[in-house]
VMD Tcl script that draws the C-alpha trace (Angstrom):
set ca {
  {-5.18 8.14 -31.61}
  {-3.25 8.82 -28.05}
  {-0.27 10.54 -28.41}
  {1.00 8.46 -25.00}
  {4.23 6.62 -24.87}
  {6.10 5.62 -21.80}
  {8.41 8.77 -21.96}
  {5.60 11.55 -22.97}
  {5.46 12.08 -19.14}
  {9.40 14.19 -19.92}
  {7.49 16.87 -21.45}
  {5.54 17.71 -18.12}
  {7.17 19.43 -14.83}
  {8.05 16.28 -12.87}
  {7.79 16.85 -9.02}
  {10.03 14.82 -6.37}
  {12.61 13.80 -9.14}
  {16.30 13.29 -7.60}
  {19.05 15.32 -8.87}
  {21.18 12.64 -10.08}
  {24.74 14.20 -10.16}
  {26.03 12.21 -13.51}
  {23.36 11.67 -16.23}
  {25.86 9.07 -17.90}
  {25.84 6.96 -15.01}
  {21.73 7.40 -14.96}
  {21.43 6.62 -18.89}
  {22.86 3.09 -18.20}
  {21.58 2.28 -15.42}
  {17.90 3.06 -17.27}
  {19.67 1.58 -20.42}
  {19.77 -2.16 -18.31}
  {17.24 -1.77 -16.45}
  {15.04 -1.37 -19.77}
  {16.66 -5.26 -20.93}
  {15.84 -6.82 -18.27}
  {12.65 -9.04 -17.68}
  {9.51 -7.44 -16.50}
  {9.03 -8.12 -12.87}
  {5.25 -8.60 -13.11}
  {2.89 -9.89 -15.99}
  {-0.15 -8.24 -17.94}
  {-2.52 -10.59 -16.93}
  {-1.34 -10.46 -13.78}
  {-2.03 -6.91 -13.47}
  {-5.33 -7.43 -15.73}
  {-6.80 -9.94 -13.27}
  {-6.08 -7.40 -10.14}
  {-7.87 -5.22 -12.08}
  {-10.86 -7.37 -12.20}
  {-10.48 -8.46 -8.54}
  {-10.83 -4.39 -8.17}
  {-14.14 -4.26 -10.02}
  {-15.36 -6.21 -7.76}
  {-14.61 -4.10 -4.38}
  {-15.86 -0.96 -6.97}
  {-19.21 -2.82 -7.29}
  {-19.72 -3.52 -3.35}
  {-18.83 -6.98 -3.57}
  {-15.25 -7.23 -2.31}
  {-12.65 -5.18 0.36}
  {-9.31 -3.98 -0.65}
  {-6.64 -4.68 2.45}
  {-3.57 -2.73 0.87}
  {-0.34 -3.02 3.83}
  {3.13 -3.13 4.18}
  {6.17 -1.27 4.47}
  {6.22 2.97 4.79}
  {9.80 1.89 2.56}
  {11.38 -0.85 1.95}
  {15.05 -1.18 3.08}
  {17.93 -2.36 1.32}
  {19.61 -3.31 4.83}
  {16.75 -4.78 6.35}
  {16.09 -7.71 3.48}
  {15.35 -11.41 3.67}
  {13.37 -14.18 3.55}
  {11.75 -13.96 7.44}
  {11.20 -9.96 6.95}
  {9.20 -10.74 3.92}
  {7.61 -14.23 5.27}
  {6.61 -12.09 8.74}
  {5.31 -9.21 6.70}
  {2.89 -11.35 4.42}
  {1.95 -13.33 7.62}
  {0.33 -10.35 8.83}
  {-1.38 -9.01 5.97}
  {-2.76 -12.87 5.81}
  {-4.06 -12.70 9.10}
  {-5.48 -9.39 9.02}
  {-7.49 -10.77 5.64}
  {-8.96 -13.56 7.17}
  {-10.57 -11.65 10.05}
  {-11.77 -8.81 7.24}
  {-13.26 -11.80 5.30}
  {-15.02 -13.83 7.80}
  {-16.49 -10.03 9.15}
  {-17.60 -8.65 6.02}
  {-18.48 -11.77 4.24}
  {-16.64 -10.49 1.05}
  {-13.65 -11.38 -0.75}
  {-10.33 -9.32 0.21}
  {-8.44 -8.33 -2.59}
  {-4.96 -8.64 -0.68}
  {-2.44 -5.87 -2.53}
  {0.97 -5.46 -0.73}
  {3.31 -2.44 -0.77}
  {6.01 -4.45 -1.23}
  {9.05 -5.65 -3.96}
  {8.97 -1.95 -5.40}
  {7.87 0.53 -2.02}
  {11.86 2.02 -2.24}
  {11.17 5.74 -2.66}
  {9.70 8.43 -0.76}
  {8.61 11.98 -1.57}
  {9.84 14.48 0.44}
  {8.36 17.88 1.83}
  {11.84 19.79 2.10}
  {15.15 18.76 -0.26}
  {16.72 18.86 3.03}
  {16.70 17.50 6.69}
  {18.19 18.37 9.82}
  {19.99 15.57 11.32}
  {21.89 15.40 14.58}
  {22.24 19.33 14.31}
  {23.33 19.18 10.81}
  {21.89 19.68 7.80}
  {22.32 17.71 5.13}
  {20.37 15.97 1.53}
  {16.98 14.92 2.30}
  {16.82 10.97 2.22}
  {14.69 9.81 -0.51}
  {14.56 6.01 0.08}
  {17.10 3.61 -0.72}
  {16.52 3.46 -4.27}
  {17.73 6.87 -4.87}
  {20.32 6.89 -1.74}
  {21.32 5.89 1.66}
  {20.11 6.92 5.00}
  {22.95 7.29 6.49}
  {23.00 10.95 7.87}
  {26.66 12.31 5.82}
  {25.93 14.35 2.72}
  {28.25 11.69 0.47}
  {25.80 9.13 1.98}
  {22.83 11.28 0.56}
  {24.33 11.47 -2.97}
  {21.86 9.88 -5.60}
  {23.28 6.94 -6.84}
  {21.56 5.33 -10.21}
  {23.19 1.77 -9.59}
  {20.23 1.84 -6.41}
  {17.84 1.52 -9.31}
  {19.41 -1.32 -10.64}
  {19.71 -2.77 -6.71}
  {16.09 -2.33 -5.99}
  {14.94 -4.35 -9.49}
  {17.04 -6.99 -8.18}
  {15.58 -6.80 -4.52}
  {12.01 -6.56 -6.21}
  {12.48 -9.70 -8.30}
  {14.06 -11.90 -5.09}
  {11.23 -10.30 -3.05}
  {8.43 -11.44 -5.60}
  {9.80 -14.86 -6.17}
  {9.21 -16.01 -2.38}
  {6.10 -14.01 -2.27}
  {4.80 -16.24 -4.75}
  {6.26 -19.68 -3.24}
  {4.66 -18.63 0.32}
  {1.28 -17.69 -1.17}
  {1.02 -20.59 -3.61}
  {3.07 -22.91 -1.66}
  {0.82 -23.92 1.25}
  {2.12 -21.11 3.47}
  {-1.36 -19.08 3.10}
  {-3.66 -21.92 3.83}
  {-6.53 -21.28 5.65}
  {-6.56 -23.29 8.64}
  {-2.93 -22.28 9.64}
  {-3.89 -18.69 9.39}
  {-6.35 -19.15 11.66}
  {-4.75 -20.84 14.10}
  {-2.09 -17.80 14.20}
  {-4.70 -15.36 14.85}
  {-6.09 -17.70 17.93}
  {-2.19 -17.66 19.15}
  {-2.46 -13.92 18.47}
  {-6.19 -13.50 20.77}
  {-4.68 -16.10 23.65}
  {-1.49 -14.54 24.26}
  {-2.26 -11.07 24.19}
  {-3.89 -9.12 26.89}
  {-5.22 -7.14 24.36}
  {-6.59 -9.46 21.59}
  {-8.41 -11.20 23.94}
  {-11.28 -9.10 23.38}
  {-11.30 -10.43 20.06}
  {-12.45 -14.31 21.28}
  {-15.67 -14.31 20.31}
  {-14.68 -13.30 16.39}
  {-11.83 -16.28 16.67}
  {-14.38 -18.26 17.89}
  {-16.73 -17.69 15.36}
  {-14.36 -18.34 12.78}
  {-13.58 -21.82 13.95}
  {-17.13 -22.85 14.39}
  {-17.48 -22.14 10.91}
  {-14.56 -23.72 9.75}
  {-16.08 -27.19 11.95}
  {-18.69 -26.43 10.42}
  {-17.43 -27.15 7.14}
  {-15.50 -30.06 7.46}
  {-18.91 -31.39 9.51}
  {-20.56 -30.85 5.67}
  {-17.95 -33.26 4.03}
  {-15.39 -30.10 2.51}
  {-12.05 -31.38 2.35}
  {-10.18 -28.18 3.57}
  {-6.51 -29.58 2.90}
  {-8.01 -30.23 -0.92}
  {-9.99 -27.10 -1.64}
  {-7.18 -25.19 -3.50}
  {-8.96 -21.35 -2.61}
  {-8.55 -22.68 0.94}
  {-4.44 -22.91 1.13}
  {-3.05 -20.85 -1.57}
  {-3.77 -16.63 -2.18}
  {-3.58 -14.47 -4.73}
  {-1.39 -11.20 -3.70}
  {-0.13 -8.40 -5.40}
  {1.96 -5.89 -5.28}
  {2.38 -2.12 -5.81}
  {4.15 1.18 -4.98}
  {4.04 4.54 -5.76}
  {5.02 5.59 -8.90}
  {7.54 8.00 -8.18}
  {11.15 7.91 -9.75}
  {9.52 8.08 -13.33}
  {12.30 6.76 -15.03}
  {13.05 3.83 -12.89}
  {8.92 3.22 -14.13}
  {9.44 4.15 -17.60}
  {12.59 1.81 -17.96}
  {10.27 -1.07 -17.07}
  {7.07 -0.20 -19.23}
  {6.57 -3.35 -21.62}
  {4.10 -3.14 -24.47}
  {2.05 -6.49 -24.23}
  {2.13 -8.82 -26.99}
  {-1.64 -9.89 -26.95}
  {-3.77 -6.45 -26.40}
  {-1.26 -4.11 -27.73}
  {-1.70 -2.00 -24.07}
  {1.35 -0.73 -21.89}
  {2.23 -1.95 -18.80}
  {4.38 -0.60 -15.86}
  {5.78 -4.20 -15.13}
  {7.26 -3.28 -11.92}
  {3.79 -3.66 -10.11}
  {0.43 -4.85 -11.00}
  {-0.77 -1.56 -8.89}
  {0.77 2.00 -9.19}
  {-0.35 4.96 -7.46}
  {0.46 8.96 -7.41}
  {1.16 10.62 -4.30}
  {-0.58 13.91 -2.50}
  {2.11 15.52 -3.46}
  {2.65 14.86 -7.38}
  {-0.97 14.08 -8.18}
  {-0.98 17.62 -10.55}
  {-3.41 16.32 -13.23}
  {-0.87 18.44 -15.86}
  {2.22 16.93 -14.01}
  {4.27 13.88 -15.00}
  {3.44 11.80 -13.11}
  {-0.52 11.59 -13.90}
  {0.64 12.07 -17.39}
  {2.92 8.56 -16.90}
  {-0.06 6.66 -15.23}
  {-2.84 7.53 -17.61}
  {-1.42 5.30 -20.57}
  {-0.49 2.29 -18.69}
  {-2.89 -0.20 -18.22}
  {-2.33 -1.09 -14.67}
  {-4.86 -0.57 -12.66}
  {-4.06 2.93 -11.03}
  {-4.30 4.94 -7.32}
  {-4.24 8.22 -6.44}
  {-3.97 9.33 -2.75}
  {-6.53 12.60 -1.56}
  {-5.57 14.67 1.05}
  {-7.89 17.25 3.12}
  {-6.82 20.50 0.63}
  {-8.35 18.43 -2.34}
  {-11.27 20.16 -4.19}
  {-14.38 18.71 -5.53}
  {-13.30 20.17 -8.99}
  {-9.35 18.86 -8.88}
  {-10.76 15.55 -7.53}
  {-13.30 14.89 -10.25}
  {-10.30 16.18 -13.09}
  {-8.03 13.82 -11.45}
  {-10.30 10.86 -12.01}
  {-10.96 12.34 -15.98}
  {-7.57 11.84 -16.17}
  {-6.91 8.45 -15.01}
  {-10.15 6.81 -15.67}
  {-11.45 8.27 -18.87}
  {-13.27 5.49 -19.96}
  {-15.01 4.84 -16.49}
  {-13.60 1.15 -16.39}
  {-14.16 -0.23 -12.70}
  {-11.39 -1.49 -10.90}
  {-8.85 1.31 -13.23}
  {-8.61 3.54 -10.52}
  {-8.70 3.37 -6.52}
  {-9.06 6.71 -4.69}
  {-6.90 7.04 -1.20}
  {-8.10 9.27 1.05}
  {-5.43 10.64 3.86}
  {-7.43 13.06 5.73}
  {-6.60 12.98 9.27}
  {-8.76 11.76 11.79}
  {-9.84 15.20 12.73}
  {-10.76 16.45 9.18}
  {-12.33 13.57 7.60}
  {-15.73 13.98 8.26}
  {-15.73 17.43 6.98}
  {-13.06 17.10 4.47}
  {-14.19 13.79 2.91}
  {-18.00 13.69 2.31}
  {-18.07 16.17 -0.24}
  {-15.58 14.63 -2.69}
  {-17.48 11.29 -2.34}
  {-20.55 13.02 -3.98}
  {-18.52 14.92 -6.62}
  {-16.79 11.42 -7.77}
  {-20.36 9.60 -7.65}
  {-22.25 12.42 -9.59}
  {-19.06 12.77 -12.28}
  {-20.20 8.59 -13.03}
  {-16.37 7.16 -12.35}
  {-17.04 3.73 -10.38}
  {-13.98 4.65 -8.50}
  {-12.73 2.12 -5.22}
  {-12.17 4.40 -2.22}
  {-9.93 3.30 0.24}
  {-8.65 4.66 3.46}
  {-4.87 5.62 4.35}
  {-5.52 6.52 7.97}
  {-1.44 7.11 8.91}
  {-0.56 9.70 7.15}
  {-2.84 12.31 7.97}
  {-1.90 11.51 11.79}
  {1.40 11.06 12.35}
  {2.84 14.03 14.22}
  {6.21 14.54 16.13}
  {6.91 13.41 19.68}
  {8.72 14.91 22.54}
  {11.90 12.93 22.10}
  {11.75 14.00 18.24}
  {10.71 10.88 17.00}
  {7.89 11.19 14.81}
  {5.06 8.66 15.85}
  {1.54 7.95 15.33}
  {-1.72 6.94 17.85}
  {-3.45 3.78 17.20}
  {-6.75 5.53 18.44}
  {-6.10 8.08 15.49}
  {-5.85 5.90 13.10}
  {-9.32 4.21 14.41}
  {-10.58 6.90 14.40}
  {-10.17 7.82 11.17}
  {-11.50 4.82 9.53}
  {-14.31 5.16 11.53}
  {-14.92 8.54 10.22}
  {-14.16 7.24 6.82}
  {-16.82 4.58 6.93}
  {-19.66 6.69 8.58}
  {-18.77 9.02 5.64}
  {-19.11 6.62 3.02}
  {-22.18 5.30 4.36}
  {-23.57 8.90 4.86}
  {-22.99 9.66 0.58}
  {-24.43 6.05 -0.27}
  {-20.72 4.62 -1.07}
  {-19.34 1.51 -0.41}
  {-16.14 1.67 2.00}
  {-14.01 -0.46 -0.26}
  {-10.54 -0.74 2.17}
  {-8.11 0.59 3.87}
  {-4.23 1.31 2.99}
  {-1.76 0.58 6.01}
  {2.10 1.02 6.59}
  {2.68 -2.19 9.09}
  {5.78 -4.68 9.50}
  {5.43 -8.02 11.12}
  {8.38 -7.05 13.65}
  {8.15 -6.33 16.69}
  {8.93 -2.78 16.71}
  {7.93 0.29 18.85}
  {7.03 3.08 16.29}
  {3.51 3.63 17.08}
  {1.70 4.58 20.16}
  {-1.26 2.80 21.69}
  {-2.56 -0.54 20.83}
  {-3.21 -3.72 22.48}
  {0.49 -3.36 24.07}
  {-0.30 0.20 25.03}
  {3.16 1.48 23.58}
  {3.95 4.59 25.52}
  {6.13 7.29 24.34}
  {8.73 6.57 26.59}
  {8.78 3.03 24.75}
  {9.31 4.51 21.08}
  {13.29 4.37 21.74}
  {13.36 0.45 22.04}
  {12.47 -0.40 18.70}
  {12.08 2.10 16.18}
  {14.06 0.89 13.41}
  {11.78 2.71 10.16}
  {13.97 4.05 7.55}
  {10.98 7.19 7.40}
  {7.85 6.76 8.61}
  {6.65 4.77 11.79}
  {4.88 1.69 11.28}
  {2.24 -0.43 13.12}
  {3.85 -3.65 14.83}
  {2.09 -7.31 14.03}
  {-0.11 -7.37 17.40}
  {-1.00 -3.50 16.63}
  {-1.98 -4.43 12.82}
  {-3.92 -7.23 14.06}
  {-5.69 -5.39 16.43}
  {-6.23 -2.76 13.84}
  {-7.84 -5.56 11.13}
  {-10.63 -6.91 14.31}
  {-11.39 -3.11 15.19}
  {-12.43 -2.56 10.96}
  {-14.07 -6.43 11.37}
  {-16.32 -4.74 13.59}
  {-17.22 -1.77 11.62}
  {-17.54 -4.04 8.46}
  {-20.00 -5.98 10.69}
  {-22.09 -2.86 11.81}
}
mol new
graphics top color blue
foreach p $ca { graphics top sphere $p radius 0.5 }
foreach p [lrange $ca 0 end-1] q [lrange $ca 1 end] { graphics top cylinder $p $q radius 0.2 }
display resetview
């Protein structure tokens, strides 16, 4: 029998762990945290994992989006309602071009924590704690704001649990139906310079949607037409925030990380002997893993031993993050290892985090032709090894901000200063994001 339990993970070197300055304070905060009710169900997570055997098999595409980290500052009900109108929008042109379901998985209500390269950063010419998102402590650049705090784990439950509750009134509630999304993504293509190269897909779309009601369908009373399924998932990175909320379910006996229906492992903790792959392999969730361009064949392949053992489809989605430069080199070879090992893996694309790089005013940035590019490369690769491209992993926010260069709006460097409000990472605005989903319609298409 497995010798897993939701704290076996304490007996492996855990990477990326904050050094919390009072373990007391930590215990209870873990202590309540483990009382209180599980943020996501089972068969919630049970029934992504189907909808993830699906984009495994060919059948379905995987549109994963949202936030590089949430922010306890920037939180309510139009940052969330903006952010799922996006994702939303981006499905329905990914649907209508691939002629596929799209499995529609937020990073959102849990995406608080970041890893981080150095434990410090420079800031305004001093140095001070390395911020670690707001669930561990603030961004504020002072080295008492950079303290870990525990009661932030405690805060970001509570934020989680608000967060979810309106996600599932918007996408249940009428918010998601069809013909509204469309006609945001027509707003989108007629007042934007840019998206009007995108008519003839809009246009498309709304033929076939005349087409339908022409046929007798009822759109307002076809209930797949106005409410979504969505879930949710971050990475799995403060282990005891995830091992506080591990519930054993009543029915099947498994163990679920009930923070998320979908938990993934960063590049940099994905150590098959580390604690963190150690936490994921005995939850039941369906599981991620993000590959960057130093992965091996050999470590890839172990990686997937270790989270998929049993070769279930849908368990495990592979990210790849390899730059737009190195992908075609970097990834091909790893697609054949993971095919030949038999593991009916989903592989997904994260094309921003292999590209972001520093601009001349210091604010780090990324290219919206770079991050093209490298899906491109991603799905010419996939094709080349005979694997089906199953979807692509974004960081975006439905405000208006200036964070990423390029796009429909052109965003210059000189434009970065307006709006660049990211707690860490930049972000793709709502017209770049769209842009980004009818630029992947068209390789879907092809």
């Amino acid at each position: 029998m497995s010798t897993w339990t939701p704290e076996s993970w304490r007996a492996r070197p855990a990477a990326q762990q904050p050094e919390w300055p009072d373990p007391h304070r930590l215990d209870q905060a873990l202590k309540q945290l483990s009382g209180l009710p599980p943020l996501v169900f089972a068969g919630e997570a049970a029934s992504l994992r189907r909808a993830l055997a699906q984009v495994a098999r060919g059948e379905a595409f995987l549109l994963q989006a949202g936030d590089c980290a949430e922010s306890f500052a920037d939180f309510g009900a139009d940052t969330i309602r903006d952010k799922l109108k996006v994702i939303l929008q981006m499905a329905v042109v990914l649907t209508y071009a691939g002629g596929v379901p799209v499995v529609k998985l937020g990073r959102i209500a849990g995406q608080f924590a970041k890893p981080r390269s150095s434990p410090t950063e420079v800031v305004g010419g001093v140095e001070v704690p390395a911020f670690r998102g707001h669930i561990v402590n603030d961004d504020a650049p002072s080295p008492q704001a950079r303290i870990p705090d525990p009661d932030r784990l405690v805060r970001a439950y509570h934020q989680s649990a608000s967060t979810l509750n309106l996600l599932r009134a918007f996408t249940k509630g009428g918010y998601a139906d069809l013909s509204q999304v469309h006609v945001w993504n027509q707003e989108f293509v007629a007042s934007s310079p840019g998206g009007r190269q995108y008519a003839a897909v809009a246009d498309e779309i709304e033929r076939a949607l005349r087409f339908m009601r022409a046929c007798g369908i009822n759109l307002g009373d076809e209930k797949d037409l106005h409410q979504v399924d969505f879930w949710t998932s971050h990475e799995a990175l403060i282990l005891g925030y995830e091992e506080a909320l591990t519930r054993r379910d009543s029915l099947s006996g498994d163990w679920y990380d009930c923070s998320a229906h979908l938990l993934w492992v960063g590049e940099r903790t994905r150590q098959p002997d580390g604690a963190h792959v150690e936490f994921l392999s005995g939850i039941a969730n369906p599981v991620g893993a993000k590959v960057g361009p130093g992965a091996t064949p050999e470590e890839v392949v172990t990686l997937c031993g270790r989270l998929d053992p049993d070769r279930q489809p849908g368990r495990l989605t592979l990210v790849s993050r390899m730059g737009a430069e190195a992908v075609g080199e970097t990834l091909p070879p790893l697609l054949r290892a993971v095919a030949a090992s038999g593991h009916p893996v989903v592989w997904a694309c994260d094309p921003m985090h292999g590209n972001t790089f520093t601009g001349p005013g210091g604010r780090k940035t990324r290219h919206f032709e770079h991050v093209v590019a490298e899906i491109s490369g991603f799905f010419d690769a996939c094709r080349s090894a005979g694997t089906w491209p199953g979807g692509v992993h974004v960081e975006l926010t439905g405000d208006n901000v200036t964070e990423c260069l390029g796009g429909s709006e052109a965003i210059g460097e000189d434009d970065l200063e307006l709006r660049y409000t990211t707690t860490c990472d930049p972000r793709l605005n709502g017209r770049q994001s769209l842009d980004l989903a009818f630029r992947v319609a068209d390789l879907l298409r092809r």
